[in-house]
C-alpha positions as CSV (number, residue, x, y, z in Angstrom):
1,X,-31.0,-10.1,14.0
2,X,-29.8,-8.6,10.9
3,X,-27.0,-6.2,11.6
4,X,-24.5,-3.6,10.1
5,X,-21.0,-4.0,11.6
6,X,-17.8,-1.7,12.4
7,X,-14.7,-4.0,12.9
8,X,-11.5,-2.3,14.0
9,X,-8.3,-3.4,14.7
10,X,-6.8,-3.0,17.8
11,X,-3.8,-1.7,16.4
12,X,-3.8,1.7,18.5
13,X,-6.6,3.9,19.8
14,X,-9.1,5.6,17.6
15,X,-8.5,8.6,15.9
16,X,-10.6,11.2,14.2
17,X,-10.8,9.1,11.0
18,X,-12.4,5.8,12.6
19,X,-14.5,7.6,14.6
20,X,-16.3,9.4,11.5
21,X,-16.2,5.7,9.9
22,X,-17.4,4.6,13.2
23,X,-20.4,6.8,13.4
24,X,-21.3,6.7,9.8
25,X,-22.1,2.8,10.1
26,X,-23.9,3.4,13.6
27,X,-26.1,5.6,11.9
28,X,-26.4,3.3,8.9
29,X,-27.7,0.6,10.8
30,X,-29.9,2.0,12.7
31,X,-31.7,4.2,9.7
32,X,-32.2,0.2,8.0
33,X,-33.6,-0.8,11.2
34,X,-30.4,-3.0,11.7
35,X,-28.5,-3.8,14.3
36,X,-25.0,-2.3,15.2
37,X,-22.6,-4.9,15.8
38,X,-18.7,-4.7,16.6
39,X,-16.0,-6.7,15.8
40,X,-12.3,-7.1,16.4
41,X,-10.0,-8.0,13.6
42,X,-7.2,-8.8,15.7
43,X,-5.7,-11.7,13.9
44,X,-2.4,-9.5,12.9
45,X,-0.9,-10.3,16.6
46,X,2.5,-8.9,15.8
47,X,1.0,-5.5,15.4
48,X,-1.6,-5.9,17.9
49,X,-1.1,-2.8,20.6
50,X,-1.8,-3.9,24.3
51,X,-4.7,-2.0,25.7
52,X,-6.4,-0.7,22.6
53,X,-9.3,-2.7,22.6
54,X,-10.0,-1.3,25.8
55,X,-9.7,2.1,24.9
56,X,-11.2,1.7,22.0
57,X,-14.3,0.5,23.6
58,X,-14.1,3.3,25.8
59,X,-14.2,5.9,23.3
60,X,-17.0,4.5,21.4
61,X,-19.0,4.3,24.9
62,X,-18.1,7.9,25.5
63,X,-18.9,9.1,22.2
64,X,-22.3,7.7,22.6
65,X,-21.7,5.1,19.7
66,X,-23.1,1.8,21.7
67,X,-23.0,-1.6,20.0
68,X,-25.4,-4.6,19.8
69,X,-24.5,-7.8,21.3
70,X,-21.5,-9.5,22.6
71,X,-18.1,-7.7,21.3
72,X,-16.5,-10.5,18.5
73,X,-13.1,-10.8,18.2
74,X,-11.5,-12.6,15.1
75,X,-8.6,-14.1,16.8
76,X,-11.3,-16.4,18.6
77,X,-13.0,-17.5,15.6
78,X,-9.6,-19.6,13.8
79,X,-11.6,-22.8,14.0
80,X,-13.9,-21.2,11.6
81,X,-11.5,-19.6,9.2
82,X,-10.3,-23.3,8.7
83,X,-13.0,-25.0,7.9
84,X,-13.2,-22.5,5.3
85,X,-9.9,-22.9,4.0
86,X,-10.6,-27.0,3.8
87,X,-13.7,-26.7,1.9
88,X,-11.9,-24.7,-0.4
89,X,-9.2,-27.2,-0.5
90,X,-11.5,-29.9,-1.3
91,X,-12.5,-28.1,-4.2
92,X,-9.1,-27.8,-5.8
93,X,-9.2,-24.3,-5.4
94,X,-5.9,-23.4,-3.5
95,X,-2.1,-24.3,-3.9
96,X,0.7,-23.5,-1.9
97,X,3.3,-20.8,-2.9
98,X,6.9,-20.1,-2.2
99,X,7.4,-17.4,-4.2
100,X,9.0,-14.6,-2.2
101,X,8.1,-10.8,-2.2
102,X,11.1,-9.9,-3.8
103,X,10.4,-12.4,-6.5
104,X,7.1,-10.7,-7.3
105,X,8.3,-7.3,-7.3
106,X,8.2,-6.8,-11.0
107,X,5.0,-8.4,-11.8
108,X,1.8,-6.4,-11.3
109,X,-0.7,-9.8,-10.4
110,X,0.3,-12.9,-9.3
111,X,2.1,-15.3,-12.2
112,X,1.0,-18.6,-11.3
113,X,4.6,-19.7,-10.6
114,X,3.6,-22.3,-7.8
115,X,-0.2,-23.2,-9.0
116,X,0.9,-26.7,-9.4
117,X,2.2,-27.2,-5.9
118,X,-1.2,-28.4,-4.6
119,X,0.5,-30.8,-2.1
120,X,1.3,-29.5,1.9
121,X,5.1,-28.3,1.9
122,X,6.2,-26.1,5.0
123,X,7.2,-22.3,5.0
124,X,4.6,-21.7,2.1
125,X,1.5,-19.6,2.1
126,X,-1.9,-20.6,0.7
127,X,-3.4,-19.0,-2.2
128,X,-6.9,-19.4,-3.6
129,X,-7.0,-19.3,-7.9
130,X,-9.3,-16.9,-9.3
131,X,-10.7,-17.0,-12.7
132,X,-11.2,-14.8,-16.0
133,X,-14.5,-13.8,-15.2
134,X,-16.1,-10.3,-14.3
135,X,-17.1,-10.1,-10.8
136,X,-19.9,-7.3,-10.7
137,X,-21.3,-5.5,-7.5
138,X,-23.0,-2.3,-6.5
139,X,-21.8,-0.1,-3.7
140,X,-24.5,2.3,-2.3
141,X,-21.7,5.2,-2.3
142,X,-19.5,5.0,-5.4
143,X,-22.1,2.7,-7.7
144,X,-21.5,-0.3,-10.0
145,X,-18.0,-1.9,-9.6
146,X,-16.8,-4.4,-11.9
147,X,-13.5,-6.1,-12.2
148,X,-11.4,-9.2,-13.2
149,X,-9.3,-10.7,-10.5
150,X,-7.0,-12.1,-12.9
151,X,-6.0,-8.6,-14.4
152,X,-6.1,-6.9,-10.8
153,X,-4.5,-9.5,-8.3
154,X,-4.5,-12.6,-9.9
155,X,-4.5,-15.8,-7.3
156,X,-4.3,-14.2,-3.6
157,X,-3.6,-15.3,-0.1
158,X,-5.7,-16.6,2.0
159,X,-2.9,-18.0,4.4
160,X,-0.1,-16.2,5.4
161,X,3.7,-18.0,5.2
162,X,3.6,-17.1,8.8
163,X,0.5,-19.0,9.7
164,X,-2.1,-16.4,9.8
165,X,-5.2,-16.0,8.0
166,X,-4.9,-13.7,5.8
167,X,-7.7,-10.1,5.9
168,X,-9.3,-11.2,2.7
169,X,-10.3,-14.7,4.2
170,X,-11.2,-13.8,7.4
171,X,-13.0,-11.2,6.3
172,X,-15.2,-12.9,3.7
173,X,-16.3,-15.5,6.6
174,X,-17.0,-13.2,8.5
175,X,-19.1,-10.8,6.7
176,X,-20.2,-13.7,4.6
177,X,-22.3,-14.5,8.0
178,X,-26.1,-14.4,6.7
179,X,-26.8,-11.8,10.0
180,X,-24.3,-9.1,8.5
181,X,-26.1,-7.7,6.0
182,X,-25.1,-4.5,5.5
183,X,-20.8,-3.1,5.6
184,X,-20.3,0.3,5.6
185,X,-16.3,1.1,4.8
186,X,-13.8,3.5,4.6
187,X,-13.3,3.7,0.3
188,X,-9.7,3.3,1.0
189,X,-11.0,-0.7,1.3
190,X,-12.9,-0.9,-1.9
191,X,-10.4,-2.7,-3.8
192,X,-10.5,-5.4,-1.2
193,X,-13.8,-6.3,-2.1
194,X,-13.9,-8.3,-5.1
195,X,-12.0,-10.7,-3.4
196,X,-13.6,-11.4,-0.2
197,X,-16.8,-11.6,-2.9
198,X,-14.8,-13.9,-4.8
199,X,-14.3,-16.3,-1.3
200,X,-17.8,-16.1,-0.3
201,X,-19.2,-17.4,-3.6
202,X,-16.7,-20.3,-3.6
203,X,-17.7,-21.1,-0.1
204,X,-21.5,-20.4,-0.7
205,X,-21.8,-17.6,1.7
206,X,-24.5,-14.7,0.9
207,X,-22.4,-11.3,0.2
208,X,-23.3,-8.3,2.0
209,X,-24.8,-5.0,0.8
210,X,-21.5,-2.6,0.6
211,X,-20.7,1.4,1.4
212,X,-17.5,2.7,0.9
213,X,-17.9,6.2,2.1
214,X,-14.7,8.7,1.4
215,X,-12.2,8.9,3.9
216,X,-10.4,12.0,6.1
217,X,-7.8,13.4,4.7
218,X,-5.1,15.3,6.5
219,X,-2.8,18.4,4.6
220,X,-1.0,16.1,2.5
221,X,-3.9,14.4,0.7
222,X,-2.8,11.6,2.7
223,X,-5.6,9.1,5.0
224,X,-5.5,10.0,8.1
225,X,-4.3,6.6,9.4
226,X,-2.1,5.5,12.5
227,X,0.6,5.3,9.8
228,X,0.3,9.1,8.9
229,X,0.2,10.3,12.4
230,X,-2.9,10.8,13.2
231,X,-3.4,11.4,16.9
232,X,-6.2,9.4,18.9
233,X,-9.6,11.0,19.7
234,X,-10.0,13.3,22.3
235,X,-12.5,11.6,24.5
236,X,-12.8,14.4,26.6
237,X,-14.3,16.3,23.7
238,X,-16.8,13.9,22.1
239,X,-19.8,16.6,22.0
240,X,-17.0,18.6,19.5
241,X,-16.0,15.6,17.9
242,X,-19.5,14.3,16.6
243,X,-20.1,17.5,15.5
244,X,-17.2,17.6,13.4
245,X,-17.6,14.2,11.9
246,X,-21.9,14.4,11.4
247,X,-21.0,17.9,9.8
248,X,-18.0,16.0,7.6
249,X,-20.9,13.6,6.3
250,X,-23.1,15.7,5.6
251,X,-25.1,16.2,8.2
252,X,-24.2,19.2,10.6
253,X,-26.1,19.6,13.7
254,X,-27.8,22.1,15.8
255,X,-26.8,23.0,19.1
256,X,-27.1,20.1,20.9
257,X,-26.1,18.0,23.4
258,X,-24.4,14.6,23.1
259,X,-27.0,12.4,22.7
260,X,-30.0,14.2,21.9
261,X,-27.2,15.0,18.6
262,X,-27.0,11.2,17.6
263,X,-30.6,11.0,17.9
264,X,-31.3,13.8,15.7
265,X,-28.8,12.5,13.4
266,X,-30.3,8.5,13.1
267,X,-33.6,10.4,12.0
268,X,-32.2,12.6,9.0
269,X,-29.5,10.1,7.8
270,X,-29.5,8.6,4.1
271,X,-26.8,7.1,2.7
272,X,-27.5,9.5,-0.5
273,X,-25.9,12.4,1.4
274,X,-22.8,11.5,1.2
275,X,-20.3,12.1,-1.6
276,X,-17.6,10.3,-3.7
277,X,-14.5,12.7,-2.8
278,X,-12.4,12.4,0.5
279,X,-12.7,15.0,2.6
280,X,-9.8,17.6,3.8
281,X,-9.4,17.4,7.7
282,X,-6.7,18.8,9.9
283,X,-7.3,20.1,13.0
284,X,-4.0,20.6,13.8
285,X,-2.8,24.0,14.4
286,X,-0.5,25.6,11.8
């Protein structure tokens, strides 16, 4: 079945910030008739916090925000992710690089310095080569996009010196599945596009229709991130807290309970209502 997604990482608990991201593409999916499905990107082990899937199922179960399906997890889908990577090898698309961070401090995309290296060598990451031309898309929220990866990026990774697969490949295979058909984002994640656009078209894979709706902002002008301290949802609040968040996009509710509120919510949400700017949230005291 054709499907929306939300795909998390279980890098801490949700806080207010995912949650409204959260609900945003639950009520996507199910105004397009789609379904709601949810994914773990969980390939970043080092960072990986134990017990926050969990808890992050919980909260979307308490929240009323239930998914579709069986709950993916990228970390089991590596055989996947290489078979990718080797059809793009076999079309002379990728080369290894040594080049350190350091090295690439000064220069604002990616030089070319190891583009010949096309042969295996150890302690090296994998990049894929982009080319000079315009890659073109429309977002439903912030309209027509267009870029040139060799201005912006240059060639980027796809492997990781450590062994990972890098976001930008994963991602593309995975939303590059023909049942995702619809991604609804956090804007912070609309520069990331172009590339996982540019993947799926060298590996043939249909591209999704995108959102990149505005994201929470705390005092500071700052997204309200694990990073910037945001606390983790109060899941013995969730009435209060889809009220806040269906009010943040745009849609505030009557006096309702829980679930009879999401309900009302899936029948009255367009994508139109909501706006380009990030929106100031602090419920912090003070």
């Amino acid at each position: 079945m054709a499907a929306g997604r939300f795909a998390p990482s279980p890098t801490g608990p949700l806080h207010i910030g995912s949650l409204y991201t959260a609900l945003a593409s639950f009520l996507d999916a199910h105004a397009e008739g789609l379904a709601w499905r949810l994914r773990f990107d969980d390939l970043d082990e080092p960072r990986n916090q134990p017990g926050a899937e969990a808890r992050i199922l919980r909260s979307l179960e308490t929240h009323g925000l239930h998914w579709d399906g069986a709950v993916a997890r990228q970390s089991e889908r590596l055989d996947r992710y290489q078979a990718a990577l080797e059809t793009l090898h076999r079309q002379a698309k990728t080369f290894y690089c040594t080049c350190s961070r350091k090295a690439l401090a000064d220069s604002p995309t990616y030089p070319g310095h190891c583009r010949e290296r096309i042969t295996p060598i150890s302690n090296a990451a994998i990049r894929v080569r982009v080319d000079g031309a315009a890659l073109e898309f429309t977002d439903l929220v912030q309209g027509r996009q267009r870029t040139r990866l060799d201005r912006t990026v240059g060639d980027f990774i796809v492997k990781r010196r450590d062994g990972l697969f890098a976001y930008q490949m994963a991602t593309a295979v995975d939303d590059g599945n023909s049942s995702i058909i619809r991604v609804l984002r956090g804007r912070d994640l609309l520069a990331t596009t172009p590339r996982q656009l540019h993947v799926m078209a060298l590996l043939g894979l249909p591209a999704p229709t995108y959102a990149h709706i505005p994201v929470l902002a705390n005092r500071a002008g700052e997204k309200w991130s694990k990073q910037t301290g945001a606390p983790p949802v109060n899941d013995q609040t969730p009435q209060a807290n889809i009220r806040a968040c269906l009010t943040l996009l745009g849609l505030p509710p009557p006096d309702l309970d829980l679930e009879p509120m999401i309900e009302w919510a899936k029948s009255r949400w367009h994508i139109s209502r909501i706006g380009h700017q990030d929106q100031a949230f602090d419920p912090r005291p003070g």
